[in-house]
VEXDREN-2710 file (C-alpha; in Angstrom, 1 decimal):
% VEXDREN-2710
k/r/px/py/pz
1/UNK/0.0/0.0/0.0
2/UNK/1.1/3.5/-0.8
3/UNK/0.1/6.7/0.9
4/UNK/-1.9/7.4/-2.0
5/UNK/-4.5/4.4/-1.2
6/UNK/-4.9/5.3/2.5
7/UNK/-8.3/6.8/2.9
8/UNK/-8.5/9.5/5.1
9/UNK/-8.3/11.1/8.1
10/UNK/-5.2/8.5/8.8
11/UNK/-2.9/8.9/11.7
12/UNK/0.5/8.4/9.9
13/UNK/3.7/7.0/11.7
14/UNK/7.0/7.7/9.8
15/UNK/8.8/4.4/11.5
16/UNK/12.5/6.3/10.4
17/UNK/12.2/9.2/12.8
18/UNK/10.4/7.4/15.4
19/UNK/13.5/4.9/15.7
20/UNK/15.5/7.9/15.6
21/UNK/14.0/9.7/17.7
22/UNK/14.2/6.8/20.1
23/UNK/17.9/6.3/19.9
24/UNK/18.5/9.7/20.1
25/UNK/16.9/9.9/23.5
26/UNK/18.1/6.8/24.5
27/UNK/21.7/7.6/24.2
28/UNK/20.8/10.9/25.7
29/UNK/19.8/9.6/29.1
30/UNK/23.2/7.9/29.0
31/UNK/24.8/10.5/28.6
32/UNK/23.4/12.1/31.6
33/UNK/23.4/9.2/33.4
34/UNK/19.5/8.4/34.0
35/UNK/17.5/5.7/33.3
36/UNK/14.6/6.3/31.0
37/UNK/11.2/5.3/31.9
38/UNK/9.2/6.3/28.6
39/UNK/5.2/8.4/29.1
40/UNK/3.6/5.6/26.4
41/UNK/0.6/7.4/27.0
42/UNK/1.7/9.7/23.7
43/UNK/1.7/6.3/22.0
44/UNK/-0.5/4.1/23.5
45/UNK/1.0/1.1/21.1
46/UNK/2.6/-2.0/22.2
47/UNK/5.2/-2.0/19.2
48/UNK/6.4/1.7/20.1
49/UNK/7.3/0.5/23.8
50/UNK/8.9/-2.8/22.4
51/UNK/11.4/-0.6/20.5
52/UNK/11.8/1.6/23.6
53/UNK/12.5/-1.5/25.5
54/UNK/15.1/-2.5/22.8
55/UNK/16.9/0.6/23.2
56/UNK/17.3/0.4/26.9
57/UNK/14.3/1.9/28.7
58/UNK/14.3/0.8/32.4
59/UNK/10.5/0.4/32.0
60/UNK/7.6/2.8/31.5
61/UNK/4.9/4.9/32.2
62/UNK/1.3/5.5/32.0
63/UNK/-1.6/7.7/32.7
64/UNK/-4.3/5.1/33.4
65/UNK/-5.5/1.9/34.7
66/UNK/-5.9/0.9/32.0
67/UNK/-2.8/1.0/29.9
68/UNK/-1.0/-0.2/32.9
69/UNK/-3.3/-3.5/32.3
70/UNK/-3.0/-3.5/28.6
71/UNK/0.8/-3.1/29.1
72/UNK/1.5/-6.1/31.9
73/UNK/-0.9/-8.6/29.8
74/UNK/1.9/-7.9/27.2
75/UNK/4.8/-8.9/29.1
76/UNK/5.7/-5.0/30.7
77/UNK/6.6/-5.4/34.2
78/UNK/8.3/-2.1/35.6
79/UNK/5.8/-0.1/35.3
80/UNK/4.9/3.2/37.1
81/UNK/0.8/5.2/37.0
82/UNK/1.8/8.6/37.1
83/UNK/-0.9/10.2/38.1
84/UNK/-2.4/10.9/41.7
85/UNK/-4.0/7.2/42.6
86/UNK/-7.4/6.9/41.9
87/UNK/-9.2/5.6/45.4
88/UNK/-11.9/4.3/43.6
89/UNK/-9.9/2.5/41.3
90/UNK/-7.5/0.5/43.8
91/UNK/-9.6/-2.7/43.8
92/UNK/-9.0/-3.4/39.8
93/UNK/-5.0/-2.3/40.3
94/UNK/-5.1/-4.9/43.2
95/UNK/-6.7/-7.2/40.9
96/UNK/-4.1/-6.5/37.9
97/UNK/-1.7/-7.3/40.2
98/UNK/-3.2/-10.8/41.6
99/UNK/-4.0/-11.6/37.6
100/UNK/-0.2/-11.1/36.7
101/UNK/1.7/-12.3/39.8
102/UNK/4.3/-11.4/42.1
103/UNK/6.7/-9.8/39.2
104/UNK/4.5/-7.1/38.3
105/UNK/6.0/-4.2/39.7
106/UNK/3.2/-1.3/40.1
107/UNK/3.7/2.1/40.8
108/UNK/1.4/4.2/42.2
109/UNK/1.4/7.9/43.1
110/UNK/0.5/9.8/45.9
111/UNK/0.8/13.6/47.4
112/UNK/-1.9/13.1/50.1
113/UNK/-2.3/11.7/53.3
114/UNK/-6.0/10.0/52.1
115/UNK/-4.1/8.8/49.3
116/UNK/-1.7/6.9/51.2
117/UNK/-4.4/5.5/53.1
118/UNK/-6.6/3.9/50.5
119/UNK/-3.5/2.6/49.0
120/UNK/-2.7/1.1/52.2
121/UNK/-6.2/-0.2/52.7
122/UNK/-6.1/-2.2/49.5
123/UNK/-3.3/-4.3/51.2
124/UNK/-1.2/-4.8/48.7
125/UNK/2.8/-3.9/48.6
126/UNK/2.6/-1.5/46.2
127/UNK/5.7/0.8/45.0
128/UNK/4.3/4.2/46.1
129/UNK/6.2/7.5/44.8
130/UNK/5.4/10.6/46.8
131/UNK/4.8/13.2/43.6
132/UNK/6.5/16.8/44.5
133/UNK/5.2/19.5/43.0
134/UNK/8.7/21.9/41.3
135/UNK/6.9/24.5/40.3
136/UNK/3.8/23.2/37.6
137/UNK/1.6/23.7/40.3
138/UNK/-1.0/21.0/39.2
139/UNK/-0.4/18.7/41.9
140/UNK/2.3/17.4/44.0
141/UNK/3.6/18.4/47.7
142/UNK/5.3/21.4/48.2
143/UNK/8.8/20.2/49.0
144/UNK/9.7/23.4/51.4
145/UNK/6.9/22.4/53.8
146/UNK/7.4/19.7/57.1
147/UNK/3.9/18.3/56.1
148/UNK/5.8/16.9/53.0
149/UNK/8.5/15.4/54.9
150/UNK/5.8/14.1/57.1
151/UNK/4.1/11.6/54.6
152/UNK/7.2/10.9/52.8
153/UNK/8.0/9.3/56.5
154/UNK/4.4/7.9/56.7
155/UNK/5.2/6.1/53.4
156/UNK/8.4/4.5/54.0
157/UNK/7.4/3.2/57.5
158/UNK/4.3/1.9/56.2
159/UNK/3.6/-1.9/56.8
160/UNK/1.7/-2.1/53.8
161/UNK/3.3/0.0/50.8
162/UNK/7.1/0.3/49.8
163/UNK/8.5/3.3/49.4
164/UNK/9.9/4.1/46.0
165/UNK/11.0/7.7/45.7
166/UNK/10.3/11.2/44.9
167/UNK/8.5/12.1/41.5
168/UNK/8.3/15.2/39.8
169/UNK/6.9/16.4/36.3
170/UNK/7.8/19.6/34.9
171/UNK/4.8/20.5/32.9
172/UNK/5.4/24.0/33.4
173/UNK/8.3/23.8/30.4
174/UNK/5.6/23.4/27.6
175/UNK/5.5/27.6/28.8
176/UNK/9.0/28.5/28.5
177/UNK/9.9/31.5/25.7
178/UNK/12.6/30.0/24.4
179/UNK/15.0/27.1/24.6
180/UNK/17.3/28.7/27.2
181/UNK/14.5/29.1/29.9
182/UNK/13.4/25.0/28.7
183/UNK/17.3/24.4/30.1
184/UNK/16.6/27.0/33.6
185/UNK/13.5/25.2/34.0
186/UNK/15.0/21.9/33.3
187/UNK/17.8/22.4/35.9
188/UNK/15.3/24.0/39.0
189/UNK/13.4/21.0/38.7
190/UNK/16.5/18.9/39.2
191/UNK/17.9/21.1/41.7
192/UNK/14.3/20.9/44.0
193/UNK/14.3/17.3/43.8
194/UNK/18.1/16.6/45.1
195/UNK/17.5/18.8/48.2
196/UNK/14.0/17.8/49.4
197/UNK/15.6/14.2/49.0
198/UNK/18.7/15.5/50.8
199/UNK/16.3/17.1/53.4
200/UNK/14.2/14.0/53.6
201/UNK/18.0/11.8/54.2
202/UNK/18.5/14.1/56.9
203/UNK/15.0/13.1/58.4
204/UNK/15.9/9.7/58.3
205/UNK/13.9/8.3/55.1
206/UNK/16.2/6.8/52.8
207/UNK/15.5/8.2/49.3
208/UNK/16.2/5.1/46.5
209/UNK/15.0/7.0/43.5
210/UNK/14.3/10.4/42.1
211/UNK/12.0/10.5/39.0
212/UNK/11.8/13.8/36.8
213/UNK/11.0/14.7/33.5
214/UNK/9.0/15.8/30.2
215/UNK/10.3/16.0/26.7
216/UNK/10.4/19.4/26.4
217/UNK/12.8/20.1/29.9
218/UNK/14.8/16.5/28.7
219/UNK/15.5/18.0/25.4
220/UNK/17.2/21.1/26.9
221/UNK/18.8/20.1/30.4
222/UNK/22.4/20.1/30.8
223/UNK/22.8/17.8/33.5
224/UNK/20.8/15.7/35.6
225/UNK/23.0/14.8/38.6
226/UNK/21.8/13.5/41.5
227/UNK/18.4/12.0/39.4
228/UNK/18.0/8.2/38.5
229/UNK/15.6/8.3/36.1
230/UNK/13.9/10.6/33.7
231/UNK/9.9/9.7/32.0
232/UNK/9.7/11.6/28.6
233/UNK/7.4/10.8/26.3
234/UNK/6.3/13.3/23.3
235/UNK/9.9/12.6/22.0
236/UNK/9.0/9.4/20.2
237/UNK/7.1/11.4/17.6
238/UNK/7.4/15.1/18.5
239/UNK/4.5/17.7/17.1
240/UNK/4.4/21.2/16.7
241/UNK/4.6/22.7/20.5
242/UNK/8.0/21.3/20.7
243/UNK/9.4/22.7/17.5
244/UNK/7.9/26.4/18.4
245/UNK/9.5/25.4/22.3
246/UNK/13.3/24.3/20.4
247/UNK/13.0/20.4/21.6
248/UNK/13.2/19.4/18.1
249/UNK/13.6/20.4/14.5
250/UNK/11.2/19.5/12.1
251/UNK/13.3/16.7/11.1
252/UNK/12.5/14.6/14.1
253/UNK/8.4/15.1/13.9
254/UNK/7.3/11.5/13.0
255/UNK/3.7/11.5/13.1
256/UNK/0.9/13.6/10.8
257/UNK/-2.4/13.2/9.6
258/UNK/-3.3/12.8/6.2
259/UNK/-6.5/14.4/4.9
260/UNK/-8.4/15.2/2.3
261/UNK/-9.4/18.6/0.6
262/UNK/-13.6/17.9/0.4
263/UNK/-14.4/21.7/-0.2
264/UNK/-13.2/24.4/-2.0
265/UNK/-15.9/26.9/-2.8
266/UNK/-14.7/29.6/-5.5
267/UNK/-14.7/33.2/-3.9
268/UNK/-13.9/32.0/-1.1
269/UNK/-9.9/32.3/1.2
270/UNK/-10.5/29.2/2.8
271/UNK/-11.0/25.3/2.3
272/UNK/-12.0/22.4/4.2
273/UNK/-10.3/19.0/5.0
274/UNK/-11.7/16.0/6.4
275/UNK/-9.8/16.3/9.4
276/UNK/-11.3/17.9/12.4
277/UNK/-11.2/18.0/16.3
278/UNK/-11.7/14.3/16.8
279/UNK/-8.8/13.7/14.1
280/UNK/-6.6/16.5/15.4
281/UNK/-7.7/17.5/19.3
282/UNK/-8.3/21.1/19.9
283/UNK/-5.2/21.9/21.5
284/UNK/-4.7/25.6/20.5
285/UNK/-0.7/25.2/20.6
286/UNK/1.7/27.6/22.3
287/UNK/0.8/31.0/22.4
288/UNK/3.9/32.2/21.0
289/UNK/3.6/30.2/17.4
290/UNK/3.3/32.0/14.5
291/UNK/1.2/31.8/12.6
292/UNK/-1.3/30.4/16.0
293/UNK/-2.7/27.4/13.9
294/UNK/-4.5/24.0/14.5
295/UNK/-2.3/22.1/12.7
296/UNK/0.4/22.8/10.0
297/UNK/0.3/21.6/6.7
298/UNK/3.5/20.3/5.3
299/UNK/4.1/21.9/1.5
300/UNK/6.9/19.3/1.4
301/UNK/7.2/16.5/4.4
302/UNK/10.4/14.8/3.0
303/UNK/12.2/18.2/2.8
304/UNK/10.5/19.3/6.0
305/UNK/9.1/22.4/4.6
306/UNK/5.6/23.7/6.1
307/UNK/3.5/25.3/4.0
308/UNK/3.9/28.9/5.2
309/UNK/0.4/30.4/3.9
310/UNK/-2.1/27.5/4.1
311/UNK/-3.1/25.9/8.0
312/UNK/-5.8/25.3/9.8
313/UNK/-7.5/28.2/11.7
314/UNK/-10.3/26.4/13.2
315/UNK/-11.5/22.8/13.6
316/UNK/-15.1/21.6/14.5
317/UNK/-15.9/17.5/15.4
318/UNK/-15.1/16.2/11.7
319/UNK/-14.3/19.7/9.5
320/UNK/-10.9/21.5/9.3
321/UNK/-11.5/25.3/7.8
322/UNK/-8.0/25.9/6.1
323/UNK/-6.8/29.3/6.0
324/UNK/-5.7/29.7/2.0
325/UNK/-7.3/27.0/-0.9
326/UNK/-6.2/23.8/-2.4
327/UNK/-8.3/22.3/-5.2
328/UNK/-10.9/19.3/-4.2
329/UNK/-9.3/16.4/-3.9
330/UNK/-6.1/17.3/-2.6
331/UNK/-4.6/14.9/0.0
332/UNK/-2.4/17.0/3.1
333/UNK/-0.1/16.0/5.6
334/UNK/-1.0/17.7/8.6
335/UNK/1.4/18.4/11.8
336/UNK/-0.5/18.1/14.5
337/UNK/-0.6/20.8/17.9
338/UNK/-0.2/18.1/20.4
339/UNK/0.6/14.6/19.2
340/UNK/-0.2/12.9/22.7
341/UNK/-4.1/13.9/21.8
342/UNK/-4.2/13.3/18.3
343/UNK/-3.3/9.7/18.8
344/UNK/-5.7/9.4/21.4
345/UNK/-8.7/10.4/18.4
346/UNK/-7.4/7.2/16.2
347/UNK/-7.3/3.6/16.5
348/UNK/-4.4/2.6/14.2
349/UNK/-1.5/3.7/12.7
350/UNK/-0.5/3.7/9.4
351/UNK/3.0/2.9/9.7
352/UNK/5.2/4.7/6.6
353/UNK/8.6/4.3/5.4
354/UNK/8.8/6.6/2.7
355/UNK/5.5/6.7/0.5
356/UNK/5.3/3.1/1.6
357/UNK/3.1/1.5/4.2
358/UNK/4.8/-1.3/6.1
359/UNK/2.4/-2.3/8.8
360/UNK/-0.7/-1.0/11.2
361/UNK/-0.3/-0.8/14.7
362/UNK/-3.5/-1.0/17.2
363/UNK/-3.6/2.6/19.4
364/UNK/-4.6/0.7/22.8
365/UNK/-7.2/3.8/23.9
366/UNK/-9.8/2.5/26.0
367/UNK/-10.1/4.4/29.7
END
């Protein structure tokens, strides 16, 4: 199959800068000497991690329940739920973990006091990170208070839990103005974490593991010392925010969307492609892109040239209203805002080399 027999919208996966894109950051990590526990929550696809894996990741990490279930029915075994444990939920973890066995190694996340005890009530010896909050502000424990200290002692004395380590995410990167502020960001982050672990040494609790990271801070930072491991994840395809932010050139970006031009009405400065919010999300981008688009249309994907006076300016569920015309028919490659949420609108890739299609992989998206 050819790109010219994929009927559209299509989510496409250029397999040559994904695998570089994976080594890159791969050998990166070594480099700063951290281990590299992959967000496959921007891909959601077994075959993505499995080339992660290959390239040395130390195991992964996901959003939800459910791709940590999808993930350890397929042989993934380190795996870590970044985000702030679900009470509700803690029966069907507990369950995942009976289902799998004793090497299943679940990590759960907590920055609460309640959370610690409904983890501790579903009586199983879960990993539990204590998530620290270096300056996103989205959640996470303020490492400059004693309460933090507190329940970072409450969790490694626990009968129940083991106590893994301290957890950050620096979300707060996908603002930064340009590069050299991803790099400031990127080192205050590591900084914050060393000394509430070296405070929390002082206090007695033994601190085995400090976990950072986004792509757009990883890209930039300089050095990570002090930090074991790092959980990127955009960097396996890239999108537009991080080209605007500097974590990539449009070299790396691996994954578009393919649409088609359905309407073209003469008079008018605009057309329409078949690719709307549930093909592309309706993430705005950074504010500081120019043009401020809803995805970027390639005039020339192999050269990396973006069409510099055609994009999309608005997107409802199944339309795209292109700023500029193309003639009926026409077939675009579209870089997605945010390529995290555009994956999460498909079901399969089409996986490219070239113009050629080599394989379909299933986007495991279920909640």
């Amino acid at each position: 199959m050819k790109l010219d027999d994929i009927p559209t919208p299509a989510l496409l996966l250029d397999l040559d800068r994904a695998e570089r894109n994976i080594a890159a950051m791969a050998e990166r990590g070594r480099r700063l000497g951290v281990g590299l526990r992959p967000h496959i929550k921007t891909h959601k696809c077994l075959e993505l991690a499995e080339l992660q894996r290959a390239a040395g990741a130390s195991g992964i990490t996901v959003s939800t329940l459910y791709e940590a279930a999808v993930f350890a029915r397929h042989g993934f075994r380190d795996i870590t739920w970044a985000f702030p444990v679900i009470p509700g939920r803690l029966d069907e973890a507990r369950a995942l973990c009976e289902e799998t066995g004793p090497e299943l190694e679940l990590g759960l996340v907590v920055d609460h006091e309640e959370s610690l005890a409904a983890v501790e009530r579903a009586g199983v010896p879960f990993k539990v990170w204590l998530k620290v909050d270096c300056g996103y502000h989205r959640a996470g424990v303020d490492p400059a208070k004693r309460a933090s200290l507190e329940l970072a002692a409450r969790i490694a004395s626990s009968p129940v839990v083991r106590f893994a380590g301290i957890l950050s995410h620096s979300g707060q990167a996908y603002s930064a103005r340009r590069p050299s502020e991803l790099a400031r960001i990127a080192e205050r982050e590591r900084r914050i974490m060393v000394e509430f672990a070296a405070r929390l040494e002082e206090a007695g609790v033994g601190v085995r593991a400090i976990s950072v990271g986004s792509t757009p801070a990883m890209s930039r930072v300089r050095r990570l010392d002090g930090v074991t491991e790092a959980r990127p994840g955009n960097y396996v395809f890239y999108d537009y925010t991080q080209r605007v932010l500097g974590a990539c050139s449009l070299g790396a970006c691996a994954l578009t969307v393919l649409a088609t031009v359905v309407s073209s009405q003469p008079g008018n400065r605009h057309c329409v492609v078949d690719a709307g919010a549930l093909a592309l999300s309706k993430d705005p981008g950074p504010e500081r892109a120019r043009p401020r688009a809803m995805g970027r249309i390639f005039a020339d994907y192999q050269s990396n040239r973006l069409d510099s006076s055609r994009y999309l300016v608005s997107l409802s569920q199944e339309h795209g209203i292109v700023r500029g015309r193309f003639p009926v028919g026409t077939r675009v490659r579209i870089l997605p805002n945010h390529a995290c949420l555009t994956v999460a609108c498909f079901d399969e890739y089409y996986v490219v080399r070239g113009d050629r299609v080599v394989d379909r992989w299933r986007i495991w998206r279920g909640r």
